[in-house]
Every structure is written in C-alpha cells, then in structure tokens.
RORONU-762527 format. One record per atom (N, C-alpha, C): x, y, z. Coordinates in steps of 0.02 Angstrom, whole numbers, plus 50000, padded with zeros to 5 digits. Example, Ala and Ser with C-alpha at 12.3 -4.5 7.8 and 13.67 -1.06 7.14 Angstrom:
RORONU-762527
506604971650390
506154977550390
506604983550390
506424988850354
506844994750357
506455000250394
***
This chain:
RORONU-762527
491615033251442
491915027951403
491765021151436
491455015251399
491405008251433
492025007351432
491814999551460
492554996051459
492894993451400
492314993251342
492514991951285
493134996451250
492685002051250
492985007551245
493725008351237
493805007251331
494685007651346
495075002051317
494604995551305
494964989551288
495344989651196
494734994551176
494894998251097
495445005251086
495385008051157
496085012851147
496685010551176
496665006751218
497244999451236
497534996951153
496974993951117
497444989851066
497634998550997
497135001951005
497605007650970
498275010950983
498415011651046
499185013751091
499545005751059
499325001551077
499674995851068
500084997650975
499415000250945
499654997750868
500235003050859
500365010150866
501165012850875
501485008650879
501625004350912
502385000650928
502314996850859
501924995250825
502174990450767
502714991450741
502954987150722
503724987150651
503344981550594
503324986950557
502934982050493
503334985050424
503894984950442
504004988650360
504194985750312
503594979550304
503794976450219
502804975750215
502404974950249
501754977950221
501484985550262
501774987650289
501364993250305
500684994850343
500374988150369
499674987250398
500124983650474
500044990150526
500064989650594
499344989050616
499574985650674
498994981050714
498984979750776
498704983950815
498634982050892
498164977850922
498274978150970
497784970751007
497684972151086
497284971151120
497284972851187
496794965651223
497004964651268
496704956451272
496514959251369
495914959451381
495604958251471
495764952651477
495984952851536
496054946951588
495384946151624
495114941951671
494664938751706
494714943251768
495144948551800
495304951551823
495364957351810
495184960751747
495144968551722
495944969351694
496494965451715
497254965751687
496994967951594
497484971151564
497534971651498
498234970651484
498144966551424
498924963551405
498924966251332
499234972851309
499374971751206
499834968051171
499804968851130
500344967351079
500244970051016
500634969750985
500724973450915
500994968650867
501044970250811
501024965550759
502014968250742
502404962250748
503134963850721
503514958550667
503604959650616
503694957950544
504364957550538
504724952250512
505514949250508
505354949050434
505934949050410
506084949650325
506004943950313
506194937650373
505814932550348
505044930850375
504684931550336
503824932450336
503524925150392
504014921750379
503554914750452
503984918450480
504364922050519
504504921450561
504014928050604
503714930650568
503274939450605
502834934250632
502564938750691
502164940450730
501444944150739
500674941250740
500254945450723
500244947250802
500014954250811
499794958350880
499354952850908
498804949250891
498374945850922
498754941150959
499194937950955
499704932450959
500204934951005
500474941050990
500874942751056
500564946051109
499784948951114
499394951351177
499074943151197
499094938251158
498984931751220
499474929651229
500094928251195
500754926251222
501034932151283
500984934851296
501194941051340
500634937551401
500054937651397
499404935651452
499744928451466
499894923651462
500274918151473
500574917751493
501044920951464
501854919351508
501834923251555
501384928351582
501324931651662
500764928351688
500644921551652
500004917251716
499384917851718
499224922151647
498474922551656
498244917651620
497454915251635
497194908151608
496564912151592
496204916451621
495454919351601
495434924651559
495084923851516
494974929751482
494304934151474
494154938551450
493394942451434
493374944551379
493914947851353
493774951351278
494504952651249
494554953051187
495344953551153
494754959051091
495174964651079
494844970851035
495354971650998
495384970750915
495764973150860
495894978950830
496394983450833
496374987450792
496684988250709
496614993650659
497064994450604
496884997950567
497205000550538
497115007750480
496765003150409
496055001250420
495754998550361
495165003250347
494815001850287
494375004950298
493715001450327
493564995450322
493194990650373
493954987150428
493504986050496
493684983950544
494184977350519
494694973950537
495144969650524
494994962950560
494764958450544
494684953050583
495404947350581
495514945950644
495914941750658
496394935850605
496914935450572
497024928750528
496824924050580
496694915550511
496704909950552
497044909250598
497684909950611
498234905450669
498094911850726
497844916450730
497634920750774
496984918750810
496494917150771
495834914650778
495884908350814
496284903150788
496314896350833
496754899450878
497264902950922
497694903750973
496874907551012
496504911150976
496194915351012
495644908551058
495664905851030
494954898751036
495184895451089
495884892351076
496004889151122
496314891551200
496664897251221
496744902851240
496384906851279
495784905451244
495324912351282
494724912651276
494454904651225
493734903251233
493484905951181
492814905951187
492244909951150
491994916651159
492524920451175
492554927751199
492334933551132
492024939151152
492064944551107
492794944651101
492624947251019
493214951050982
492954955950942
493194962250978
493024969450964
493554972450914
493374971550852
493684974550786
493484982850765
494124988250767
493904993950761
494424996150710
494195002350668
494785004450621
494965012350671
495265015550617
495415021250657
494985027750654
494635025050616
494015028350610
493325029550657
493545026250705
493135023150744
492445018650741
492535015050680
492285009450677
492145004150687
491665000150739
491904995750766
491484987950755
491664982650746
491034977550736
491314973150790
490834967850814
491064965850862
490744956250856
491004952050871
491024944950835
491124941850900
490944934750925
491344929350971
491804925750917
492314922150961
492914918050942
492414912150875
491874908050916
491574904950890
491244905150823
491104912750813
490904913450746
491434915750682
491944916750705
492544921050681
492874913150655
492754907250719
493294899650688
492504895750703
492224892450674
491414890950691
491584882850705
492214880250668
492384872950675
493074872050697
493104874850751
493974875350778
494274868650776
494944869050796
495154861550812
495454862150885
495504859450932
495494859950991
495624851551028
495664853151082
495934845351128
495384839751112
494534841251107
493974838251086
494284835151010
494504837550948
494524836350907
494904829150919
495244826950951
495614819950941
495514815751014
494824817851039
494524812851085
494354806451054
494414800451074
494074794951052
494414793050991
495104792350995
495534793350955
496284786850994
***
C-alpha cells in the first residue's frame, strides 16, 4: 500500500463517523501533515443546513487547532459513483490552508482521480487578492 493509499483508507474510517441524516451522502477526509501526522474529519449536518459541516473542513480545522501549518495531501472519500470533489468553501479553506496540494478523490469502489488545489479553485481569492489595495 503507498502512502496514498493509507491517506484514502484514513478518509474512508473517517467517513463512518458521519451524521448526515437529512441527505444521506457521508464524507470522509484525511488531510497529511508535513510530518506524515493524519488529521480526518467527517462531514456532520444540523437541521439547520449553514450550520453543517463538510469533512474537508473539519480534517483542516482539526490540523489547526493542534498547530499544524504544512501540509502534503488531503484525500476525499463518498459513496458516489464518480469520485466527489470538494464544494467551493472547502476548496478555498483547502487553498488557503494547505496550498496547492494533491487532492485524492476516491468512491467506495475504489475509484480514485486525483487533482491539485489549483485546478479544483484555478482563481482563488487569497491575501494576494487585496494587495495594492
């Protein structure tokens, strides 16, 4: 098994813990540290809909608030039948966060496609965006 590999059965263990029971599409996430650390998260859903949580969002909020700043790779999982790519507000947290890193999208099928941050948000908005301002 690469390291990919484990970083893709990381965000599958991750996706169990979901609580999604008003859509039904659980979602794990497994995010490397710069250090080999792995941080998941899972996707958790409040009856009020702004208030849920995508998995991508709580495996970098989790990498944060224990001090990590480097990243290498964040890998998606979900019961689709193509691989699940990241929503927007996942995609910009992922950009600003964790750079231009692979993002390894797999279903449970073991399907996997694999993208950088950069091509996934190609015109991010970021601290540059309001330089010279």
């Amino acid at each position: 098994m690469t390291d990919r590999d484990a970083l893709v059965e990381a965000a599958r263990a991750a996706r169990e813990h979901a609580v999604a029971p008003y859509s039904h599409f659980r979602v794990g996430a497994a995010l490397e540290a710069d250090d080999g650390t792995v941080f998941t998260g899972c996707n958790v859903e409040s009856a009020s809909y702004g208030l849920t949580c995508c998995a991508e969002r709580v495996a970098v909020f989790k990498a944060v608030s224990e001090g990590e700043r480097g990243y290498e790779a964040i890998a998606v999982v979900a019961d689709a039948d193509a691989p699940a790519p990241p929503c927007g507000a996942c995609r910009q947290l992922i950009w600003e966060f964790c750079g231009d890193v692979p993002v390894i999208l797999a279903n449970l099928q073991v399907k996997v496609d694999r993208e950088r941050t950069g091509r996934l948000l190609p015109r991010p908005f970021d601290s540059s965006s309001s330089q010279g301002k």
